[in-house]
C-alpha positions in Angstrom: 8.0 16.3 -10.8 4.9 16.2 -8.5 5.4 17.9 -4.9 5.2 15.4 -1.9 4.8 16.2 1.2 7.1 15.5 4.1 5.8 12.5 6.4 4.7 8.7 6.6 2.7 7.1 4.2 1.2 3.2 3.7 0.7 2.2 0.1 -2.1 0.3 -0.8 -2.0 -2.8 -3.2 -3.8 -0.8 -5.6 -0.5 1.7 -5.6 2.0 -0.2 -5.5 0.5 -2.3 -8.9 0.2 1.2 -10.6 3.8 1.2 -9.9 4.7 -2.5 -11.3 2.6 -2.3 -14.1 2.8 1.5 -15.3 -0.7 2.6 -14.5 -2.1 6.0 -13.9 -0.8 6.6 -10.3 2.7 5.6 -11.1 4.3 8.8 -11.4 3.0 9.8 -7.9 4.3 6.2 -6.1 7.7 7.3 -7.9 7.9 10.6 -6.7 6.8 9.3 -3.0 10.1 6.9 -3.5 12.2 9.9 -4.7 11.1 11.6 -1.1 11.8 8.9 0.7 15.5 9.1 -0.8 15.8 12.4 0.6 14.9 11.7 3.7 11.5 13.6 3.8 9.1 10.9 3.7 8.8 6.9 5.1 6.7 4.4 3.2 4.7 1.3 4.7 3.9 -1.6 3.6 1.6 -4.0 5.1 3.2 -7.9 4.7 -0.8 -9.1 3.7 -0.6 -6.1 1.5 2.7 -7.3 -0.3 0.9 -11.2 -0.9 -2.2 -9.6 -2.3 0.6 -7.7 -5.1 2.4 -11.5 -5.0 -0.9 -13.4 -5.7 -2.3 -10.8 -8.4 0.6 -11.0 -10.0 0.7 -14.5 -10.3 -3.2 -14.8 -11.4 -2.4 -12.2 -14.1 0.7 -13.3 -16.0 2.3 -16.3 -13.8 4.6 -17.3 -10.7 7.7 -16.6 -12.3 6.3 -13.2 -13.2 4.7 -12.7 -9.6 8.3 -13.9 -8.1 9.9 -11.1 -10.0 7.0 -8.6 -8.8 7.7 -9.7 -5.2 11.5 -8.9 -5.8 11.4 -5.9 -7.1 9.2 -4.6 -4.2 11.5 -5.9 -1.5 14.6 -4.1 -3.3 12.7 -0.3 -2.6 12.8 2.0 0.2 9.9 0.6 2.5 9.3 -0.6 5.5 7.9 -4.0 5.2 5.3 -4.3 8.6 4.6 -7.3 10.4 1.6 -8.9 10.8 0.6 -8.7 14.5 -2.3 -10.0 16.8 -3.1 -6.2 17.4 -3.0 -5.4 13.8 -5.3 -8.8 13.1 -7.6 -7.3 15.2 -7.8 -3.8 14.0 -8.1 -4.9 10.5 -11.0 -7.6 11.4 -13.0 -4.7 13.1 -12.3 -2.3 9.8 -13.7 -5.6 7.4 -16.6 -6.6 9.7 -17.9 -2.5 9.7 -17.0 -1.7 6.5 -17.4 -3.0 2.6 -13.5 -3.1 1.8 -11.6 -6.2 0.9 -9.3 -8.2 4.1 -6.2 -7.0 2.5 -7.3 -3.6 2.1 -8.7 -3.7 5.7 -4.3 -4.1 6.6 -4.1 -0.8 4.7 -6.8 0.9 6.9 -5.4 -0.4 9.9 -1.8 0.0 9.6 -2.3 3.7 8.3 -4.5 4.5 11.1 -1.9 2.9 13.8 0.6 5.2 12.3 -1.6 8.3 11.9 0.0 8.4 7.8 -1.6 9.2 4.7 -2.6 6.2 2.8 -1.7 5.5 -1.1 -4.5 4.3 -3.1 -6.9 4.4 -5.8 -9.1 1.9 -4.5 -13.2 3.4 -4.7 -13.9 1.0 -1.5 -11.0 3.0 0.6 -11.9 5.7 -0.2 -15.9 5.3 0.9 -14.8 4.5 4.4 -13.8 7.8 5.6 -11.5 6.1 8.1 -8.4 7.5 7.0 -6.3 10.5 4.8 -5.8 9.3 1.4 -3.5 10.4 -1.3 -5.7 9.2 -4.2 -3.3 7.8 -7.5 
Protein backbone atom coordinates (compact mmCIF):
# COMPACT_ATOMS: atom_id res chain seq x y z
CA UNK A 1 0.00 0.00 0.00
CA UNK A 2 1.48 3.40 -0.93
CA UNK A 3 2.33 5.83 2.10
CA UNK A 4 0.06 9.07 2.28
CA UNK A 5 0.73 11.74 3.99
CA UNK A 6 -1.47 13.24 6.70
CA UNK A 7 -3.38 16.48 5.49
CA UNK A 8 -5.92 18.09 2.86
CA UNK A 9 -5.85 17.37 -0.62
CA UNK A 10 -8.16 18.52 -3.87
CA UNK A 11 -8.42 16.01 -6.66
CA UNK A 12 -8.34 16.91 -10.01
CA UNK A 13 -10.71 15.60 -12.83
CA UNK A 14 -7.88 13.90 -14.24
CA UNK A 15 -7.59 11.78 -10.72
CA UNK A 16 -10.64 11.14 -9.91
CA UNK A 17 -11.19 9.43 -13.73
CA UNK A 18 -7.95 7.33 -13.03
CA UNK A 19 -10.10 6.21 -10.25
CA UNK A 20 -13.53 5.51 -12.30
CA UNK A 21 -11.90 4.04 -15.05
CA UNK A 22 -8.83 2.06 -13.56
CA UNK A 23 -5.97 4.08 -14.91
CA UNK A 24 -2.49 4.52 -13.85
CA UNK A 25 -3.03 6.86 -10.77
CA UNK A 26 -5.75 4.68 -9.37
CA UNK A 27 -4.01 2.93 -6.76
CA UNK A 28 -2.77 6.31 -5.25
CA UNK A 29 -6.54 8.03 -5.37
CA UNK A 30 -7.41 4.69 -3.36
CA UNK A 31 -4.96 4.89 -0.94
CA UNK A 32 -5.70 8.76 -0.43
CA UNK A 33 -9.52 7.38 0.26
CA UNK A 34 -8.11 4.66 2.69
CA UNK A 35 -6.43 7.77 4.71
CA UNK A 36 -9.18 9.63 4.64
CA UNK A 37 -10.95 6.59 6.54
CA UNK A 38 -8.60 6.81 9.16
CA UNK A 39 -8.91 10.14 9.79
CA UNK A 40 -5.44 11.32 8.59
CA UNK A 41 -6.29 13.06 5.45
CA UNK A 42 -9.55 15.30 3.87
CA UNK A 43 -10.23 15.19 0.20
CA UNK A 44 -11.76 18.17 -2.01
CA UNK A 45 -13.70 18.24 -4.64
CA UNK A 46 -14.49 21.22 -6.61
CA UNK A 47 -18.52 21.01 -7.76
CA UNK A 48 -17.16 22.37 -11.69
CA UNK A 49 -14.59 19.66 -11.11
CA UNK A 50 -17.33 16.88 -10.46
CA UNK A 51 -19.44 18.10 -13.96
CA UNK A 52 -16.26 17.98 -15.97
CA UNK A 53 -16.05 13.87 -14.53
CA UNK A 54 -20.14 13.97 -15.31
CA UNK A 55 -19.78 15.43 -18.82
CA UNK A 56 -16.67 13.17 -19.85
CA UNK A 57 -18.27 10.43 -18.80
CA UNK A 58 -21.19 10.99 -20.77
CA UNK A 59 -19.19 11.96 -24.15
CA UNK A 60 -17.19 8.71 -23.58
CA UNK A 61 -19.72 5.89 -23.04
CA UNK A 62 -23.31 7.65 -22.42
CA UNK A 63 -25.68 9.46 -19.80
CA UNK A 64 -26.70 6.49 -18.16
CA UNK A 65 -23.04 5.56 -17.78
CA UNK A 66 -22.08 9.29 -16.69
CA UNK A 67 -25.19 9.14 -14.11
CA UNK A 68 -23.61 6.08 -12.64
CA UNK A 69 -20.02 7.92 -12.56
CA UNK A 70 -21.66 10.89 -10.85
CA UNK A 71 -23.07 8.38 -8.15
CA UNK A 72 -20.42 6.67 -7.33
CA UNK A 73 -18.36 9.83 -6.67
CA UNK A 74 -20.95 11.32 -4.39
CA UNK A 75 -21.11 7.93 -2.22
CA UNK A 76 -16.99 8.57 -1.21
CA UNK A 77 -15.37 10.41 1.50
CA UNK A 78 -15.12 14.06 -0.03
CA UNK A 79 -16.07 17.15 0.54
CA UNK A 80 -17.97 18.30 -2.33
CA UNK A 81 -17.08 22.46 -2.49
CA UNK A 82 -19.35 25.01 -3.57
CA UNK A 83 -18.96 27.18 -6.29
CA UNK A 84 -18.58 30.81 -4.91
CA UNK A 85 -18.22 34.39 -6.28
CA UNK A 86 -14.72 34.47 -4.62
CA UNK A 87 -13.77 31.14 -6.01
CA UNK A 88 -15.20 32.35 -9.69
CA UNK A 89 -12.87 34.89 -9.39
CA UNK A 90 -9.74 33.18 -8.32
CA UNK A 91 -10.28 30.56 -10.90
CA UNK A 92 -10.90 33.32 -13.82
CA UNK A 93 -7.51 35.11 -12.72
CA UNK A 94 -5.68 31.40 -12.79
CA UNK A 95 -7.36 30.78 -16.60
CA UNK A 96 -6.72 34.34 -17.98
CA UNK A 97 -2.64 33.97 -16.70
CA UNK A 98 -2.19 30.70 -17.29
CA UNK A 99 -2.68 27.81 -20.31
CA UNK A 100 -4.89 25.31 -18.16
CA UNK A 101 -8.47 24.39 -18.96
CA UNK A 102 -11.70 26.53 -16.77
CA UNK A 103 -12.29 23.35 -14.82
CA UNK A 104 -8.80 22.76 -14.06
CA UNK A 105 -8.52 26.53 -13.18
CA UNK A 106 -11.36 25.27 -9.89
CA UNK A 107 -8.65 22.82 -9.05
CA UNK A 108 -5.88 25.56 -8.85
CA UNK A 109 -8.02 27.79 -6.99
CA UNK A 110 -9.61 25.68 -4.55
CA UNK A 111 -6.27 24.04 -3.63
CA UNK A 112 -4.59 27.27 -3.26
CA UNK A 113 -7.54 28.69 -0.92
CA UNK A 114 -7.01 25.70 1.18
CA UNK A 115 -3.17 25.60 1.11
CA UNK A 116 -3.64 21.39 0.14
CA UNK A 117 -1.82 19.33 -2.12
CA UNK A 118 -3.54 18.85 -5.41
CA UNK A 119 -4.25 15.30 -7.24
CA UNK A 120 -3.42 15.21 -10.74
CA UNK A 121 -1.81 14.03 -13.64
CA UNK A 122 -2.74 16.75 -15.83
CA UNK A 123 0.89 18.15 -17.95
CA UNK A 124 -1.04 21.77 -18.04
CA UNK A 125 -1.25 21.74 -13.85
CA UNK A 126 1.57 20.88 -13.48
CA UNK A 127 3.46 23.75 -15.87
CA UNK A 128 1.83 26.40 -13.77
CA UNK A 129 3.86 26.21 -10.69
CA UNK A 130 0.98 27.60 -8.74
CA UNK A 131 0.43 24.86 -6.46
CA UNK A 132 1.93 21.33 -4.58
CA UNK A 133 0.93 18.44 -6.69
CA UNK A 134 0.77 14.89 -5.93
CA UNK A 135 1.31 13.68 -9.53
CA UNK A 136 -0.86 10.12 -10.36
Amino acid sequence: MLEIASGTYVLDTHAMLALLQKEVGEELVSALLASVNRGDVTLHLSLINLGEIAYTSERKKGAKHAAEAVKRVRQLPIIFEEVTEARILAAAHIKAQHAVSYADSFAIALAQELKAVLVTGDPEIHQTGLVTILWV
